[in-house]
N, CA, C and O of each residue as an XYZ file, in Angstrom:
528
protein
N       0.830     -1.162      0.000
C       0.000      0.000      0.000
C       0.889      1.244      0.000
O       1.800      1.288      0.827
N       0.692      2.357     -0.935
C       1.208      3.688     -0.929
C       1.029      4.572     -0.174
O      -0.116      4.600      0.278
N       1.514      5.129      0.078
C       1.215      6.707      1.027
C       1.754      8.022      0.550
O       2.882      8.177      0.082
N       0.979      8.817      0.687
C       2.050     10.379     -0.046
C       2.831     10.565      0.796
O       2.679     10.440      2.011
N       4.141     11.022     -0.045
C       5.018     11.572      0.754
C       4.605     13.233      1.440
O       4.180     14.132      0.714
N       4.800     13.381      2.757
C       4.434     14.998      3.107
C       2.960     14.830      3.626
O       2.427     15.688      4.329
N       2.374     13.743      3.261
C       0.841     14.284      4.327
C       1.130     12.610      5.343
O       1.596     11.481      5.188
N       0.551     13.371      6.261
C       0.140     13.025      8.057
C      -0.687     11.270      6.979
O      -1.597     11.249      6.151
N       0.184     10.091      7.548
C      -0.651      9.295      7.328
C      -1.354      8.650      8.395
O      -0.691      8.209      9.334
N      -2.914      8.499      8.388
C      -3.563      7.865      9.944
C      -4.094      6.704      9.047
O      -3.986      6.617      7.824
N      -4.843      5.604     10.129
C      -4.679      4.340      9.764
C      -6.931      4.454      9.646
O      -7.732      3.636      9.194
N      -7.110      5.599     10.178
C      -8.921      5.564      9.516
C      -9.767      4.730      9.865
O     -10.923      4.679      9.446
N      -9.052      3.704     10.992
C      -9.948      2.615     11.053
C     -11.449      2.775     12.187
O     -12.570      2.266     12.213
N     -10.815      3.611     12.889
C     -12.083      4.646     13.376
C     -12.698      5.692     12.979
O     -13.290      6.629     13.516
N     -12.486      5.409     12.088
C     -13.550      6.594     10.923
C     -12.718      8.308     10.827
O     -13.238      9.329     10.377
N     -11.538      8.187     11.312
C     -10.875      9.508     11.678
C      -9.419      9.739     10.497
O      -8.451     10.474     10.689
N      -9.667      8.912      9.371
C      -8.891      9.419      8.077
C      -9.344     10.369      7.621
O     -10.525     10.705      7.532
N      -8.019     11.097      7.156
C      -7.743     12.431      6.438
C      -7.333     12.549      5.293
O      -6.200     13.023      5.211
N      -7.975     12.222      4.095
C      -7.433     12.070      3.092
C      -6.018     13.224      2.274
O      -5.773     14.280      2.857
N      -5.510     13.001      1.440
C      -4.454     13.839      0.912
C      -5.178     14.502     -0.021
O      -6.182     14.005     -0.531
N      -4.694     15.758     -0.340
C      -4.909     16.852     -1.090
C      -5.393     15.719     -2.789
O      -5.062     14.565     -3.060
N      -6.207     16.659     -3.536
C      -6.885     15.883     -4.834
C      -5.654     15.720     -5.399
O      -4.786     16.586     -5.508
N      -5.592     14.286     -5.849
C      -4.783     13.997     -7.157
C      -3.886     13.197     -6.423
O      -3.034     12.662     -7.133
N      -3.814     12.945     -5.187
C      -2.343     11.957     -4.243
C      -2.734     10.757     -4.197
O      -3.830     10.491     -3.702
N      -2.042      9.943     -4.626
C      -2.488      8.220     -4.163
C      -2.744      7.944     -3.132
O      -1.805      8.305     -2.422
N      -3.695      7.368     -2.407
C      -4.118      6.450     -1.190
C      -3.697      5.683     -1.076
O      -2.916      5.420     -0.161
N      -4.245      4.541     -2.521
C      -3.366      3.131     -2.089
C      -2.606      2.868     -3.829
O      -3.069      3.510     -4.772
N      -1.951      2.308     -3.948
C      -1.580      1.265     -5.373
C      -1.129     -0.213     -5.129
O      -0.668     -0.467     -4.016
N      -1.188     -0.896     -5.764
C      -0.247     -2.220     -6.212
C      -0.487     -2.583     -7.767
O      -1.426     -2.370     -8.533
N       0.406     -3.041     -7.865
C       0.802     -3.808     -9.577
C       1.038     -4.802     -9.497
O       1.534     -5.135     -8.420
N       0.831     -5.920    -10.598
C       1.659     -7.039    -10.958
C       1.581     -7.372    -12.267
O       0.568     -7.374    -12.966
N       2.839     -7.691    -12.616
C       3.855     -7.974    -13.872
C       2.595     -9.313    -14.863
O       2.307    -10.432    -14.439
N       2.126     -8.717    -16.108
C       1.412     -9.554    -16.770
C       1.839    -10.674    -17.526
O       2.508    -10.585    -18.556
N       1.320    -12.071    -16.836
C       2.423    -13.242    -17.330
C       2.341    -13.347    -19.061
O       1.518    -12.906    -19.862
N       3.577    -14.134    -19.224
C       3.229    -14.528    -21.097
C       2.933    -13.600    -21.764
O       2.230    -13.851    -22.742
N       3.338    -12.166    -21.518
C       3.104    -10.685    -22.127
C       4.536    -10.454    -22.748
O       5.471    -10.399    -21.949
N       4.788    -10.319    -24.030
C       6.361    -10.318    -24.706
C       6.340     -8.332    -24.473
O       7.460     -7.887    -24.221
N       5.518     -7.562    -24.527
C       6.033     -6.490    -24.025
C       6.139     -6.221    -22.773
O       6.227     -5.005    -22.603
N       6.188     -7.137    -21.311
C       6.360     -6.659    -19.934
C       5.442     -5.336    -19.333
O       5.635     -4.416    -18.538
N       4.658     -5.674    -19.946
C       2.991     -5.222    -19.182
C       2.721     -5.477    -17.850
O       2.603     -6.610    -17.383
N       2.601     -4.242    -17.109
C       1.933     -4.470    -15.681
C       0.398     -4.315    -15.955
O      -0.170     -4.036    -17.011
N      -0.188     -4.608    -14.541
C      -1.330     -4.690    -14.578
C      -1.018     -3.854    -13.107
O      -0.229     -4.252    -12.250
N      -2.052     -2.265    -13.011
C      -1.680     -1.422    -11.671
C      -3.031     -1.015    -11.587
O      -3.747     -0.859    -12.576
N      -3.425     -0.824    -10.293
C      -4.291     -0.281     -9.640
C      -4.349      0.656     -8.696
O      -4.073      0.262     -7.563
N      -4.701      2.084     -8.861
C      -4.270      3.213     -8.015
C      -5.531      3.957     -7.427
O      -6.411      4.359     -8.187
N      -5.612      4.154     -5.891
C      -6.790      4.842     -5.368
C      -5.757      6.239     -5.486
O      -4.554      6.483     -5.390
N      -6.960      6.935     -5.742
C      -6.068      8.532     -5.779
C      -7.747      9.272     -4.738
O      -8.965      9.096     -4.780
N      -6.912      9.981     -4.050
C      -7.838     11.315     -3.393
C      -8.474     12.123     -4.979
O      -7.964     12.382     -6.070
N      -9.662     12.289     -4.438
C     -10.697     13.026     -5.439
C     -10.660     14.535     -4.631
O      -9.947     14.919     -3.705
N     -11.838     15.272     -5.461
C     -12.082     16.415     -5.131
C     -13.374     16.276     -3.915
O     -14.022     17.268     -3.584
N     -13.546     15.337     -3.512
C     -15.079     14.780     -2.823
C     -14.590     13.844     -1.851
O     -15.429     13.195     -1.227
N     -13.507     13.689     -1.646
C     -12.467     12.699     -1.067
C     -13.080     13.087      0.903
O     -13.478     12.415      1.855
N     -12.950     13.793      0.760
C     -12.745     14.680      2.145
C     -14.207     14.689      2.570
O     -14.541     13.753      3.297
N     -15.065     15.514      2.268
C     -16.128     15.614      2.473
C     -16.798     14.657      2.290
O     -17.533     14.398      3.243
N     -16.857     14.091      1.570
C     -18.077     12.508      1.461
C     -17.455     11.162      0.645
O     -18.240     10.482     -0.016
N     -16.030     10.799      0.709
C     -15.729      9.597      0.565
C     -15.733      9.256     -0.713
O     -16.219      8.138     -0.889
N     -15.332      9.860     -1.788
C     -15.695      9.292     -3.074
C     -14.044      9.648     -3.562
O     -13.338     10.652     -3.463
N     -13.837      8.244     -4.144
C     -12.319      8.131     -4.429
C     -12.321      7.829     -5.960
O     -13.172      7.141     -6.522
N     -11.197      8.466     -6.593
C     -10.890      8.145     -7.660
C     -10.442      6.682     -8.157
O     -10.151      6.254     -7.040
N     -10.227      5.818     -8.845
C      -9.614      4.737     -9.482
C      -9.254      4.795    -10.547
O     -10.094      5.027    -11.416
N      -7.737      4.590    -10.947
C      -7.405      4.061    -12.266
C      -6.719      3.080    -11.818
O      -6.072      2.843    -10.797
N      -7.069      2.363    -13.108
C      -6.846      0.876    -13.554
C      -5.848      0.955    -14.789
O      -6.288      1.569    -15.761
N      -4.411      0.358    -14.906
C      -3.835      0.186    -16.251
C      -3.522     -1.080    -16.449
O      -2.877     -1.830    -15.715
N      -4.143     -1.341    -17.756
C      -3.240     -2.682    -18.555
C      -2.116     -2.367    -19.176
O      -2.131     -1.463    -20.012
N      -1.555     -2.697    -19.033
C      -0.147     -2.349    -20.098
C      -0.388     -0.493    -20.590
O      -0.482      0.460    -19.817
N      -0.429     -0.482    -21.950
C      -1.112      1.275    -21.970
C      -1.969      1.485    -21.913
O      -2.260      2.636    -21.585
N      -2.972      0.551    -22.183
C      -4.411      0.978    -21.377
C      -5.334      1.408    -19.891
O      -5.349      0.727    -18.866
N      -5.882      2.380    -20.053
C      -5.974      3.103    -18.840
C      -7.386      3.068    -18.953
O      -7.949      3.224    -20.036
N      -7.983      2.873    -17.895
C      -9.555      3.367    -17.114
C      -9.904      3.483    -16.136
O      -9.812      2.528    -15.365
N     -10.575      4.937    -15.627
C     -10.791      5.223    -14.635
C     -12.141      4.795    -14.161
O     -12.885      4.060    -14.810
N     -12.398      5.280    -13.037
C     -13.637      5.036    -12.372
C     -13.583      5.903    -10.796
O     -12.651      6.686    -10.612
N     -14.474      5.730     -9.874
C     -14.755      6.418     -8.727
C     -15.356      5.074     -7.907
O     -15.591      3.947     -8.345
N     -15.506      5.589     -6.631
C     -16.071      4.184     -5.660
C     -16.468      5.989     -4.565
O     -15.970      7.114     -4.602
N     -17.622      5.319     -3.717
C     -17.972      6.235     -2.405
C     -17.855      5.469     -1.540
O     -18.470      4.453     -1.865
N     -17.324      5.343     -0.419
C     -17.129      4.876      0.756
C     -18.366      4.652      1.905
O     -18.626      5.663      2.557
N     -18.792      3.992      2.074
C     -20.082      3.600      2.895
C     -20.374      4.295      3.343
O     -19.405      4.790      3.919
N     -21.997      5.284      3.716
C     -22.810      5.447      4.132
C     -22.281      6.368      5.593
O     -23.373      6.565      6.124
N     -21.499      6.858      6.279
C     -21.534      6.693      7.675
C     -19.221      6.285      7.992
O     -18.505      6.405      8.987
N     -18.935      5.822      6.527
C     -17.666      5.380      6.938
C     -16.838      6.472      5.731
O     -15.826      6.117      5.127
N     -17.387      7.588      5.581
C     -16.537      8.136      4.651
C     -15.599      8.834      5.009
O     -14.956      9.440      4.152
N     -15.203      8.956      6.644
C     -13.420      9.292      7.051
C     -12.843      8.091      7.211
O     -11.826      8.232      7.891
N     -13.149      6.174      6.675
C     -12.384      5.166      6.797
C     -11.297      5.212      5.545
O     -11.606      5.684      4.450
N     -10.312      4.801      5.766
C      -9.220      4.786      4.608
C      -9.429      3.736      4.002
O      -9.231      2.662      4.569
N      -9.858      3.797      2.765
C      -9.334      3.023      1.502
C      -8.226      2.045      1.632
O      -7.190      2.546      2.069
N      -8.192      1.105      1.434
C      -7.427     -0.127      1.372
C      -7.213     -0.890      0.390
O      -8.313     -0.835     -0.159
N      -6.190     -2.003     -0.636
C      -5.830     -2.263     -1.558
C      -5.506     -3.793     -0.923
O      -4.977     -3.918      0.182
N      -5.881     -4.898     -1.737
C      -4.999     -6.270     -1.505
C      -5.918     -6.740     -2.790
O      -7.045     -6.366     -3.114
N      -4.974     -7.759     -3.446
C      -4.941     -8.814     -4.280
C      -6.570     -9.951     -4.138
O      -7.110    -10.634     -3.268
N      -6.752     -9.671     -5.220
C      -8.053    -10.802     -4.958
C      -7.571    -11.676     -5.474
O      -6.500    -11.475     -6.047
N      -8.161    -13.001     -5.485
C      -8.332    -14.319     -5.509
C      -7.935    -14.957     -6.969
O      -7.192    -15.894     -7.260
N      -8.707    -14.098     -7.742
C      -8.775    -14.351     -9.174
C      -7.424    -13.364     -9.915
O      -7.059    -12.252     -9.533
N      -6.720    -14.378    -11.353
C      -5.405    -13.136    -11.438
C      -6.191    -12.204    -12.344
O      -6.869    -12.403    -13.352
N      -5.812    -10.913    -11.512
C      -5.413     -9.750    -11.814
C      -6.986     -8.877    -11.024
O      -7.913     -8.160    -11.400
N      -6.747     -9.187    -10.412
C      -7.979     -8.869     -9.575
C      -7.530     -8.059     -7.977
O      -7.049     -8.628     -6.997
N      -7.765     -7.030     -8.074
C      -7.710     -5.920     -6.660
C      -8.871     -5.977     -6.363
O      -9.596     -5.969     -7.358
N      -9.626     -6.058     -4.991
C     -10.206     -5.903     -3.817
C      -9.944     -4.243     -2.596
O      -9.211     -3.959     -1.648
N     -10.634     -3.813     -3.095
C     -10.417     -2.260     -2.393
C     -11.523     -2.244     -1.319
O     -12.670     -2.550     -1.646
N     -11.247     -1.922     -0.141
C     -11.674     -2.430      1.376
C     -11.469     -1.123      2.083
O     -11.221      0.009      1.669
N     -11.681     -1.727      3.504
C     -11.209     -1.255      4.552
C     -11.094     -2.159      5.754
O     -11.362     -3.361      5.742
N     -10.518     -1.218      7.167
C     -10.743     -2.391      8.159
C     -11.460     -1.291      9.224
O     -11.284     -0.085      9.400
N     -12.212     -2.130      9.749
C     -13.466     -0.761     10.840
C     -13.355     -1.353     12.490
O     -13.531     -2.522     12.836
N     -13.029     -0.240     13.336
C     -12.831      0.070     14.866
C     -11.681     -0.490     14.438
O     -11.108     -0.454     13.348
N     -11.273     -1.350     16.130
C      -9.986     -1.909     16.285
C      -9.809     -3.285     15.521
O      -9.139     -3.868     16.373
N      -9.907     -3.895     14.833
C     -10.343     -5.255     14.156
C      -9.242     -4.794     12.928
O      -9.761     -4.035     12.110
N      -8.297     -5.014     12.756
C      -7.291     -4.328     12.025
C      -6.932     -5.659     11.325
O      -5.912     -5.544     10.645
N      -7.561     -7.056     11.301
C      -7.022     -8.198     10.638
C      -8.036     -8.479      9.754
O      -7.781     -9.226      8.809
N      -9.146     -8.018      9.885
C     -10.814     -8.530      8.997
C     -10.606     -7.173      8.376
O     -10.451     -6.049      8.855
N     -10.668     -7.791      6.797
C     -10.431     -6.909      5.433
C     -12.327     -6.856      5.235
O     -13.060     -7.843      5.186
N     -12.692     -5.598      5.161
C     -14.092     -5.987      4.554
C     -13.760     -5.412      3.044
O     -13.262     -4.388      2.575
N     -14.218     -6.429      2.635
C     -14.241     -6.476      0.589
C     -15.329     -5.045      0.713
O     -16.038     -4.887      1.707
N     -15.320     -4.168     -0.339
C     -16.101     -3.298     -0.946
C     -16.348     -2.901     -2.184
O     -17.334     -2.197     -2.404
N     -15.459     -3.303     -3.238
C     -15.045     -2.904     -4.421
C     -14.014     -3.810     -5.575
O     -12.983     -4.392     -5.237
N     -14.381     -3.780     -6.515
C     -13.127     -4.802     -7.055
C     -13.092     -4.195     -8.723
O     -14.091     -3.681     -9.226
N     -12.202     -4.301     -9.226
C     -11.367     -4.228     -9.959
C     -10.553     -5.145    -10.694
O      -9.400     -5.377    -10.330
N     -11.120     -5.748    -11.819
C     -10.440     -6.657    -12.465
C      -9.871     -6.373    -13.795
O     -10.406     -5.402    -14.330
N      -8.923     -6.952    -14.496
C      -8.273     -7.010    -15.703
C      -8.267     -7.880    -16.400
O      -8.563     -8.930    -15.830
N      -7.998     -7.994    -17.731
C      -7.977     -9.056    -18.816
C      -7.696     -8.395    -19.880
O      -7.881     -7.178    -19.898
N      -7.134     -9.145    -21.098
C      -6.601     -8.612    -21.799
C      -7.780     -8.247    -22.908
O      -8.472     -9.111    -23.445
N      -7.911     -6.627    -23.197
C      -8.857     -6.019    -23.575
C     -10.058     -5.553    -23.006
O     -11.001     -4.902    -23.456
N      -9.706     -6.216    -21.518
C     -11.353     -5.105    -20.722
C     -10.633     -5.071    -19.289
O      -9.674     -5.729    -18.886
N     -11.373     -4.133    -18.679
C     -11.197     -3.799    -16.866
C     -12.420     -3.715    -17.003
O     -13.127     -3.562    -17.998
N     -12.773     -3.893    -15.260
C     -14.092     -3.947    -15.231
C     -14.172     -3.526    -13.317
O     -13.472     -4.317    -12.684
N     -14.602     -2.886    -12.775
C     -15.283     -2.792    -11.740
C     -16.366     -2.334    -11.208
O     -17.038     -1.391    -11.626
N     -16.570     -3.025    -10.224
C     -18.231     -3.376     -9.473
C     -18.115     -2.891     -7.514
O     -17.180     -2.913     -6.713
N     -19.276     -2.580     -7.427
C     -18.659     -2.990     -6.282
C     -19.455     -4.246     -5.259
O     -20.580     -4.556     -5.652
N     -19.102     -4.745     -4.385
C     -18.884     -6.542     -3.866
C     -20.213     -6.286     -2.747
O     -21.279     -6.901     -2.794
N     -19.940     -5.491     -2.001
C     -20.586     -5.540     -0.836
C     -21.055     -4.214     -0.481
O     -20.425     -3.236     -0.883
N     -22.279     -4.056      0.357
C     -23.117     -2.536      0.738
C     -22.774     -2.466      2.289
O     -23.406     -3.195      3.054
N     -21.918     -1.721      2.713
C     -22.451     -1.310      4.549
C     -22.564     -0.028      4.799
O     -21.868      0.851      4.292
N     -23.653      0.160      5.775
C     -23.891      1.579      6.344
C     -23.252      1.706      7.898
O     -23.556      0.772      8.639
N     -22.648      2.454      8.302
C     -22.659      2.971      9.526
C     -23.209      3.484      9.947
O     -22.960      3.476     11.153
N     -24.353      4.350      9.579
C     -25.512      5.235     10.287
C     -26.649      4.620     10.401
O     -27.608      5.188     10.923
């Protein structure tokens, strides 16, 4: 997981994240696309929005190799000072964008996903929770 360099990073899991100024990464990871003769990653980047702060709505880009697509996700209901979170899903090439809520810092709740293949990205999001 990424962090900007220069802003205060807190861990949000009590609802008390501060996102970074519009346009700073939250989270990223990549991985190297197998049996690809040009050495194509496959990357996934939460970036702070302009709405980031006030009501939880995060940017996403997604790249295949040079292909790029964005998208947005809003952060639950009630959890929009929780930080954004990044880990590897199950399936290849598949990110899972989460969080973790109160002190429970080992239970990933799925919220969002993000998949790749060669010629489409695609994300949805997995699961609905409210805090209010």
């Amino acid at each position: 997981m990424a962090s900007c360099s220069g802003h205060k990073d807190n861990d949000g899991d009590n609802g008390t994240y501060t996102p970074p100024p519009a346009g700073n990464t939250v989270a990223a990871d990549s991985v190297k696309i197998a049996d690809d003769p040009n050495n194509f990653t496959y990357k996934v980047t939460i970036k702070a929005g302009t709405n980031s702060a006030a009501y939880g709505v995060y940017d996403v880009i997604a790249e295949w190799g040079p292909n790029t697509a964005a998208s947005q996700f809003t952060m639950p209901r009630g959890g929009e000072k929780l930080k954004p979170l990044i880990k590897k899903g199950t399936a290849p090439y598949t990110y899972i964008i989460g969080f973790h809520y109160g002190n429970d810092k080992k239970t990933f709740y799925d919220y969002y996903q993000v998949s790749g293949n060669k010629g489409m990205i695609e994300a949805k999001y997995l699961k609905a929770y409210s805090f209010k």
